[in-house]
MITORTI-684501 format. One record per residue (C-alpha): x negated, y, z negated; residue in one letter; residue number from 1. Coordinates in steps of 0.1 Angstrom, whole numbers, plus 5000, padded with zeros to 4 digits. Example, Ala and Ser with C-alpha at 12.3 -4.5 7.8 and 13.67 -1.06 7.14 Angstrom:
+------+------+------+------+------+
:   xx :   yy :   zz : resn : resi :
+------+------+------+------+------+
: 4877 : 4955 : 4922 :    a :    1 :
: 4863 : 4989 : 4929 :    s :    2 :
+------+------+------+------+------+
***
This chain:
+------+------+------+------+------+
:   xx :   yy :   zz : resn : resi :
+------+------+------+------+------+
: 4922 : 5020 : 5079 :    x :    1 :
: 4907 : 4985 : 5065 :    x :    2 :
: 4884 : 4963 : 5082 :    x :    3 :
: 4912 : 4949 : 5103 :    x :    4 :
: 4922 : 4978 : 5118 :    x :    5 :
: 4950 : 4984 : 5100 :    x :    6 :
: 4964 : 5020 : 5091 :    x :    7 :
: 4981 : 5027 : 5060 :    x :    8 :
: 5010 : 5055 : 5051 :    x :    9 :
: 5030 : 5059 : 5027 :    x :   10 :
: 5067 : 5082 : 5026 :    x :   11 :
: 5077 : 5107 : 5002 :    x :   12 :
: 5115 : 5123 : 5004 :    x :   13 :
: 5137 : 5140 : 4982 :    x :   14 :
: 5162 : 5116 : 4985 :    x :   15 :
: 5172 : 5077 : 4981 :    x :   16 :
: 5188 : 5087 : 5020 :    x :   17 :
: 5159 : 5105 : 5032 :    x :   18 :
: 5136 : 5074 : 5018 :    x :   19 :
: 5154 : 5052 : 5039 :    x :   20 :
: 5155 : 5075 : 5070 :    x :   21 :
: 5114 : 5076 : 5072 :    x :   22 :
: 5109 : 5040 : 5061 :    x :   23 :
: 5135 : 5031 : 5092 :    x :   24 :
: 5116 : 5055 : 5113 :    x :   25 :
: 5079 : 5040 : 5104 :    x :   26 :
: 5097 : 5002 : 5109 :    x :   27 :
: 5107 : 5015 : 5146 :    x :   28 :
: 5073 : 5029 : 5152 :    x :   29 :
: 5063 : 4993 : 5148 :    x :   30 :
: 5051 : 4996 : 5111 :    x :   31 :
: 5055 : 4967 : 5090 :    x :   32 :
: 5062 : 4976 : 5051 :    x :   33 :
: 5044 : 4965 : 5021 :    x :   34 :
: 5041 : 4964 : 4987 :    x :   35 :
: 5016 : 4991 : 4971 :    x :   36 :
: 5004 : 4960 : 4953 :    x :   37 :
: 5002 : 4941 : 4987 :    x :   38 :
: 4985 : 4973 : 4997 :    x :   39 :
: 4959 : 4978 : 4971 :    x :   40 :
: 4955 : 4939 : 4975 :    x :   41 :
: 4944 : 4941 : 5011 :    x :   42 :
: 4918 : 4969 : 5006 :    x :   43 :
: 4901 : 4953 : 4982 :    x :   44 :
: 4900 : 4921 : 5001 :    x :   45 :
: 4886 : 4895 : 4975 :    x :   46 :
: 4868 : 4892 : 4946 :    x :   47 :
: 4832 : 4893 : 4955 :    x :   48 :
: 4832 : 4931 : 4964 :    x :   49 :
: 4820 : 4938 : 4924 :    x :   50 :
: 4812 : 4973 : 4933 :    x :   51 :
: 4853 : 4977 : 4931 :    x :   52 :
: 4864 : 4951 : 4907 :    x :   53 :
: 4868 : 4969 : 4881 :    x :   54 :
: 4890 : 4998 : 4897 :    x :   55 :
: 4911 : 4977 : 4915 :    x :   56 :
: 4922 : 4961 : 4879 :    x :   57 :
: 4925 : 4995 : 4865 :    x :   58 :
: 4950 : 5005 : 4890 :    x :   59 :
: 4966 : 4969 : 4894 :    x :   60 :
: 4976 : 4965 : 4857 :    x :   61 :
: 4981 : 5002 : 4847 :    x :   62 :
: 5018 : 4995 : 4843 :    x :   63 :
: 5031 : 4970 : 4820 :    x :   64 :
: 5062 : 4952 : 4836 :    x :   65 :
+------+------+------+------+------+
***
């Protein structure tokens, strides 16, 4: 949970149609989807927490798009 109080899960399935079936079920549960970007984003709330700087690039720009 972050400072705002908000809870984060995320859904694993074996299938593109089992995917969709739990995101569906989260949505109706009143869940609003994000981005794992959006997501790591949000915890790290800003810039000025330096204690976290430096992990939150690692795992932001591990991929190369």
């Amino acid at each position: 949970m972050d400072k705002e109080g908000n809870s984060f899960a995320s859904i694993g399935a074996t299938s593109v149609e089992a995917h969709r079936a739990g995101l569906e079920r989260v949505v109706h549960a009143g869940a609003k989807p994000v981005s794992w970007v959006q997501m790591i984003r949000e915890l790290q709330g800003d810039w000025a927490h330096t204690d976290t700087v430096k992990q939150f690039k690692e795992i932001l720009f591990i991929f190369r798009w």
